[in-house]
N, C-alpha and C positions, 0 to 999 in steps of 0.2 A: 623493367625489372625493378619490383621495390625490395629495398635495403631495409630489415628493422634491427633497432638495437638493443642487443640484450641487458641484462642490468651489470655485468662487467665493463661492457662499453661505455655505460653513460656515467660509472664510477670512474673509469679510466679520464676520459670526457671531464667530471668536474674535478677531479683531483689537479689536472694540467692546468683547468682555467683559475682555480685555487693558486696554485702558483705565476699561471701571468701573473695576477692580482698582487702578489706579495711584491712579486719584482716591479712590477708599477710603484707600487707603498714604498718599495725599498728605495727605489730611484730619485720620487719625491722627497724624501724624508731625506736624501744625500744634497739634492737642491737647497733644500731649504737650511739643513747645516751649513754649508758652503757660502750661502747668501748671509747666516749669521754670521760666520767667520770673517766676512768682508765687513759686513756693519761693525763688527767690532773692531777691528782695523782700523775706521775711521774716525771709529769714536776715538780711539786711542790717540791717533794721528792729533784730531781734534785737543786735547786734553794737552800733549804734548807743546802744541805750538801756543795754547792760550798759558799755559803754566813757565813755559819756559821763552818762549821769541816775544810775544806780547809783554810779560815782565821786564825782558834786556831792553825792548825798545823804550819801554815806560820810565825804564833808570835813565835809561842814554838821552832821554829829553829832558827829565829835572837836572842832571848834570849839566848840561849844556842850558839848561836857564839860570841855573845859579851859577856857570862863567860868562852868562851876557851881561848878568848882574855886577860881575866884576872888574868888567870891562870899562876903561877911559873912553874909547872913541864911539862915538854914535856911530859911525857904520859899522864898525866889528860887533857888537851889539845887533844892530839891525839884523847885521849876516846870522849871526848866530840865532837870533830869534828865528828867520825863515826856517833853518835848519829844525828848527822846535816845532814848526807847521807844516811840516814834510814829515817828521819822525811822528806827527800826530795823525796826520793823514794815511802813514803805514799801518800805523795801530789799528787806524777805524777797516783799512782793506782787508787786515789780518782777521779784525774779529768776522769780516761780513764773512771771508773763506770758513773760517772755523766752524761758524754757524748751517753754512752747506755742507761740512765734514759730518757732524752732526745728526745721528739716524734722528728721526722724527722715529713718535710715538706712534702708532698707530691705534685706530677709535674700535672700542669695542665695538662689535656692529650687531653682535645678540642681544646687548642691555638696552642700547637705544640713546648710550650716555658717551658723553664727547671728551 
C-alpha cells in the first residue's frame, strides 16, 4: 500500500522541521551565551587578582625590603630578604594563573589573518 502526500502534509512536514531548526539555533545560541558568560567571569576573576592580590604582594615585598634595609643584623636582613624571594615567587605563580584565567582571542579563520 503506497502513502502519497498531499500538499497540506508536506506544509505541515516543513513547518515542524522549520521549528526543530529554530530550537537547534535556539539551543546553540544559549550554549554559546553561557560559554561567554563564563569567559567573562574569568576574565573578571583574572583582572581582579592582577589589579588587586599581585599589587598587595608587590607592596608587601618593597616594604619588607626597605625593613631589611633597616635592619642591624645580617641575619634578620638575610631572613627578610628570603621572605622578598618567596613574595617574588608568589607574584610570578599569580601572574602565570591570571594568564590561564585569561580568555585567549580566537583567529579569524575566514580572513586567513592570525
Amino acid at each position: 500500500m503506497s502513502q502519497t502526500f498531499d500538499a497540506l502534509d508536506i506544509q505541515i512536514i516543513r513547518g515542524t522541521a522549520a521549528h526543530a531548526g529554530l530550537a537547534l539555533e535556539l539551543a546553540q545560541a544559549r550554549r554559546d551565551q553561557e560559554a561567554l558568560l563564563v569567559l567573562q567571569e574569568r576574565a573578571d576573576i583574572a583582572d581582579d587578582m592582577r589589579e588587586h592580590v599581585i599589587s598587595s604582594l608587590f607592596g608587601l615585598a618593597l616594604d619588607l625590603q626597605v625593613t631589611a634595609g633597616k635592619t642591624i643584623k645580617p641575619e634578620v636582613s638575610q631572613a627578610i630578604q628570603q621572605h622578598v624571594e618567596t613574595t617574588d615567587q608568589i607574584i610570578k605563580e599569580v601572574r602565570a594563573a591570571v594568564f590561564r584565567l585569561k580568555p585567549s582571542i580566537p583567529r579569524d579563520e575566514g580572513t586567513g589573518e592570525d
